[in-house]
Each structure stands twice: as structure tokens, then as C-alpha cells.
C-alpha positions, 0 to 999 in steps of 0.5 A: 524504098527502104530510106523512103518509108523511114522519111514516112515514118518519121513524118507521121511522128507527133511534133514537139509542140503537142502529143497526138494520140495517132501513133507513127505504126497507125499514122503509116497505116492511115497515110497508105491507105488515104494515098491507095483511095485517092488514087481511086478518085485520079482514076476520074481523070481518065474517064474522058479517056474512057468516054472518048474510047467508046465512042463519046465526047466530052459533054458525056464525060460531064454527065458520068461526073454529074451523076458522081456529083449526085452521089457526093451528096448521098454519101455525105448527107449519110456519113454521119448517120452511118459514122455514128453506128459503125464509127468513122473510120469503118465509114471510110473503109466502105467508102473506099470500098465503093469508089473501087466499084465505081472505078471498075464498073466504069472500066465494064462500060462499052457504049455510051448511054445514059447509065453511064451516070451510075458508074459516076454515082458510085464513085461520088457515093464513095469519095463523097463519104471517104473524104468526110469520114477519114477527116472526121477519123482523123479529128477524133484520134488528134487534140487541137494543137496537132490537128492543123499538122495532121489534115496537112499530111492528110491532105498531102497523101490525098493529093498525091494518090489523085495525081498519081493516079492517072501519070502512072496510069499513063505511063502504063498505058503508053509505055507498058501497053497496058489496056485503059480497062486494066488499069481501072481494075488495078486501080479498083483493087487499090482501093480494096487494099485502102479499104482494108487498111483503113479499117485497121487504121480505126482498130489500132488507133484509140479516139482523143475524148474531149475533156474541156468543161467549155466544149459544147456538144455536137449538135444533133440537128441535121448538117442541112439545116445548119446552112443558116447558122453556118452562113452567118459566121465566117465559116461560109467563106472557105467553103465557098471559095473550096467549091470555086477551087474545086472548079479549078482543080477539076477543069484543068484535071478532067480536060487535060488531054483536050487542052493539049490536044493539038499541041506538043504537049501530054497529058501526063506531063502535067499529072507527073509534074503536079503530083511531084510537086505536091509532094515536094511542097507539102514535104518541104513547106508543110510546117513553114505554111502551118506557121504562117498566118493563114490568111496570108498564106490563103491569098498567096497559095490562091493567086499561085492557082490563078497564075496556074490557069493563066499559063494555060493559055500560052501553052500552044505557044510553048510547052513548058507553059504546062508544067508551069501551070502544074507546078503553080496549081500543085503548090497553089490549090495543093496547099491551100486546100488543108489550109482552107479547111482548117479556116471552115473548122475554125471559123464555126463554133464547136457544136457546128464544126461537123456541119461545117466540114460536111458543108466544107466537103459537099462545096468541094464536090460541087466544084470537084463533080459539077463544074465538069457538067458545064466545062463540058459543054463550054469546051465542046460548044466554045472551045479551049479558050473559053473553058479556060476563061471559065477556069480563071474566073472560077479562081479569081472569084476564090481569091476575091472572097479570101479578100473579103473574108480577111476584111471582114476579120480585120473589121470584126477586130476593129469593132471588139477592141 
């Protein structure tokens, strides 16, 4: 244990091409306290569990995560607002704050009803602003030279906390007989301690002030109304193609365990062997993808996610099909998310670049929150089979407009020189 917070350690130490304003003590303090509150989001993975315990089905699990769907977008429409009164890290703590509520009003539920939205809504309410805020936390302490390696190890403990969440939930339930409601409370207290942390986080770490005479100013216009001005850059395709990987990620996390229904197959495998490779890759790769070209790197990491989908279609055929399609989700979508990402940052101008992240962040929960509403519906009335071909579509959909998007770069260039 000891050896692993050394490697932690020094991963969060700034790299030699640039000095960060995040020290290695505060870094430790951001990363535990990401991890800690993402788990609270795994903790969505079981609800299906949860709903089926009750006496539901899937097509009520969508409707729980629909009303999560809803809450996304009151907490990101009222982030920045909020930020600007409290700061974003504070915003980030009650987030986390909130999606521990959720998780453990969820675990109070005991028949299914239709205010089985709420518990849903306030899981969305706090992972929509958290994953608006702790980005935006983390820009304001990073200069431009780092940010790009910080959302990568941002990105890398988010995953990890929302895969391992329900593999260890797992484990506890079938080998430590631990209740399904125990968990979630366990979970909720996580993102209590993530909260804590987090706040302590944006007590400890001092904000980067811009110095460039060229930097405009954030816009004071309302991150809805930008929609236009953000559709007309190149900005519009990663978020489009976030909210597609979103659907993705989702269909095959939320329905896992009625996926491999049948099978030989568990659930939990496919949580273990994905979160392992997350941290695998985004230990082992981090700074190899930062370096490579990212438009190359996006079509790569997303075909991997496609290949992903695909192998789940040979998993009643044979089982290691799964963790083959846990290993290229975790590597594909894993990696191209912070990837991605930085691309909607980027693409837009200065003072857009909080519209677009918040656009960024409201298009992943689309996918993330909404696509299970409908995948619910499929998996009940059309079967696995059809909710998987939904899923691939969803990924060669993305990886088409990562296509376009370089196109279009390319063309742009041209028109210039």
C-alpha cells in the first residue's frame, strides 16, 4: 500500500515540460477525492440490481436514470452560477454531497413507483455539476502547457472510481454476503469523505491568473445561448461524438448483468477487467497518447470501442468474448474521453471555452443518463441482440464524425496556406 501512494505521488508531480500550480500534497488530495465520488456514480451500475430486487425491470431502471438525466442538466445549467459565488472547487464538494444522497435514497427505495425518478434526479444533479466543476477546479489551478496531462490523470481516477464501484460492490455482495442496501450506504459515505476532500482540495491549492494580454474574457452570456456560436466551430464534434460514447459506455455498463444473463458470463467480470485496464492504460499510455496526435489518436481509441461492442455479441458463444470487449471499452472510450475533451476545449475560442465544457459535459449525460431510457425499452421489447446493435451503431456514429472532424481540419488547413 505504502509503495502505491509513492507511485501516486509521483505521478501527480508536474512534468518536466512546464510547472503546474497543483502541488504533489493537493494533487493527492483532488485525485482521492475524484476517485471516492466517482464511485458514487458506479454506484448507477447497480441499480438494475436494485430495480430487479424490487420487483422491476429494466424499462424502470431507465426511467430512474431518465430522471438522473433530468438532474445532469439543473446541475450543469446552475454550476457556473454557483461556482461564481462559492468558487468551483466548494461546487464540487456539494456535488459530491449530492450524489451520495442519491445513491442512498436509491438504497431506501422498496417498491417500484414513479418516485423512483427522484433518487435518480439527485444523482444527476450532483454528477452533472461535479463533473463540471472539478474540471473547471482543476483549469483554473493548471497553465495551458499541463492542462492536457492533468484532465488525463483527472480522467483516469473518474474512471477508475465508476468501474470499481460496482466490481468491489460485487465481490462484497457475493463473496462477503453483504446486503445490496449496505453497499449503497457505504458508497454514500464515499462520497461524503470525497466531498470533504475536495473542499480541502480548493482550500489548499492556489488558482493560476491568466497573464496573456491576447486572453479574452469569459463571456457573461448564459452557456445555453451559445449553442449557435459553439456550432459553428469545430468545438461541436466532440461534443457530439461524447454524448454517442456516452451511449456506448452506458448500454454496456448499465446492462451488463442482462447481457450475460444466460451465460456463463458475470457481471463483475467485465467491471473487474475494465477498471483494471483503465488504470493500466492511463498508467502505462498517459503520456504516449498526450504526445501523439489527437486526431489520430481519436479514431484509434474509438474504433477500439467499436471493436468493444462488437465482441459482445460472441459472448454466449464464449466467455472470454467479455473481457475482450472490457479491455477494448476500457482502453477505447477510457482513453478517448480526456482526449476528446481537451479537442471541445480547444476547438472553441477563449471566451466560449466554459460554454463549451459545459455543452461537453450536458452531451455526455445525454448518452451516459438518457440513452438508458431507450436501451431499456430495446432490451425488453427486442432482446440482447438488438440493444447491442443499437450500442455499435452509437459507436460507429462517433467514430464516422471523428472522421469528419479531421476532414474538416484538414480542408480548413488547405483553404489557409
Amino acid at each position: 500500500m505504502q509503495r502505491w501512494v509513492q507511485g501516486l505521488i509521483i505521478w501527480t508531480l508536474p512534468s518536466s515540460s512546464g510547472s503546474a500550480a497543483v502541488r504533489p500534497f493537493s494533487a493527492l488530495i483532488m485525485l482521492v477525492g475524484v476517485l471516492l465520488a466517482s464511485a458514487g456514480y458506479g454506484a448507477t451500475f447497480l441499480f438494475s440490481m436494485r430495480v430487479h430486487a424490487i420487483g422491476g425491470n429494466d424499462i424502470n431502471t431507465g426511467v430512474a436514470l431518465a430522471g438522473a438525466a433530468l438532474g445532469t442538466f439543473v446541475g450543469v445549467s446552475l454550476t457556473g452560477w454557483v461556482a461564481q459565488h462559492v468558487g468551483a472547487a466548494r461546487m464540487a464538494a456539494l456535488a459530491a454531497l449530492c450524489v451520495g444522497a442519491g445513491v442512498v435514497s436509491f438504497a431506501l427505495v422498496e417498491h417500484v413507483s414513479s418516485f423512483d425518478v427522484v433518487p435518480g434526479f439527485l444523482v444527476g444533479f450532483g454528477w452533472g455539476a461535479f463533473c463540471l466543476a472539478a474540471p473547471m477546479a482543476l483549469a483554473e489551478r493548471t497553465n495551458d502547457a499541463e492542462r492536457g496531462l492533468w484532465f488525463l490523470r483527472f480522467a483516469t481516477m473518474q474512471m477508475t472510481g465508476i468501474g470499481a464501484s460496482p466490481a468491489i460492490a460485487g465481490f462484497a455482495i457475493r463473496f462477503w454476503r453483504m446486503p445490496l442496501g449496505g453497499v449503497l450506504y457505504a458508497i454514500g459515505g464515499m462520497c461524503v469523505l470525497a466531498a470533504v476532500l475536495l473542499e480541502l482540495f480548493g482550500r489548499l491549492a492556489p488558482h493560476v491568473r491568466a497573464t496573456s494580454a491576447t486572453q479574452e474574457p469569459a463571456s457573461p452570456d448564459p452557456w445555453l445561448l451559445k449553442v449557435g456560436v459553439i456550432a459553428r466551430t469545430r468545438a461541436v464534434y466532440p461534443i457530439v461524438i461524447i454524448a454517442l460514447g456516452g451511449c456506448v459506455f452506458s448500454g454496456l455498463m448499465t446492462f451488463q448483468m442482462s447481457l450475460v444473463q444466460g451465460t456463463e458470463a458475470k457481471a463483475t467480470t467485465f467491471f473487474s477487467v475494465y477498471t483494471v485496464t483503465v488504470i493500466a492504460t492511463r498508467w502505462l499510455l498517459s503520456r504516449v497518447v498526450i504526445k501523439l496526435r489527437s486526431e489520430t489518436a481519436t479514431k484509434v481509441l474509438l474504433t477500439m470501442m467499436v471493436l468493444g461492442s462488437a465482441a459482445m455479441f460472441v459472448v454466449p458463444f464464449h466467455v472470454l468474448f467479455q473481457s475482450a470487449a472490457a479491455v477494448l471499452l476500457g482502453t477505447g472510450y477510457g482513453l478517448a474521453y480526456p482526449i476528446v475533451q481537451l479537442q471541445a476545449v480547444n476547438d472553441s475560442v477563449a471566451a466560449h471555452r466554459r460554454a463549451a465544457l459545459t455543452w461537453f459535459v450536458a452531451a455526455y449525460f445525454v448518452g451516459a443518463f438518457g440513452f438508458p431510457a431507450v436501451g431499456g425499452w430495446v432490451l425488453v421489447h427486442g432482446g440482447r441482440v438488438a440493444l447491442l446493435a443499437l450500442i455499435a451503431a452509437c459507436g460507429l456514429a462517433a467514430l464516422t464524425l471523428a472522421v469528419l472532424r479531421d476532414r474538416q481540419r484538414a480542408e480548413t488547413l488547405s483553404a489557409n496556406a
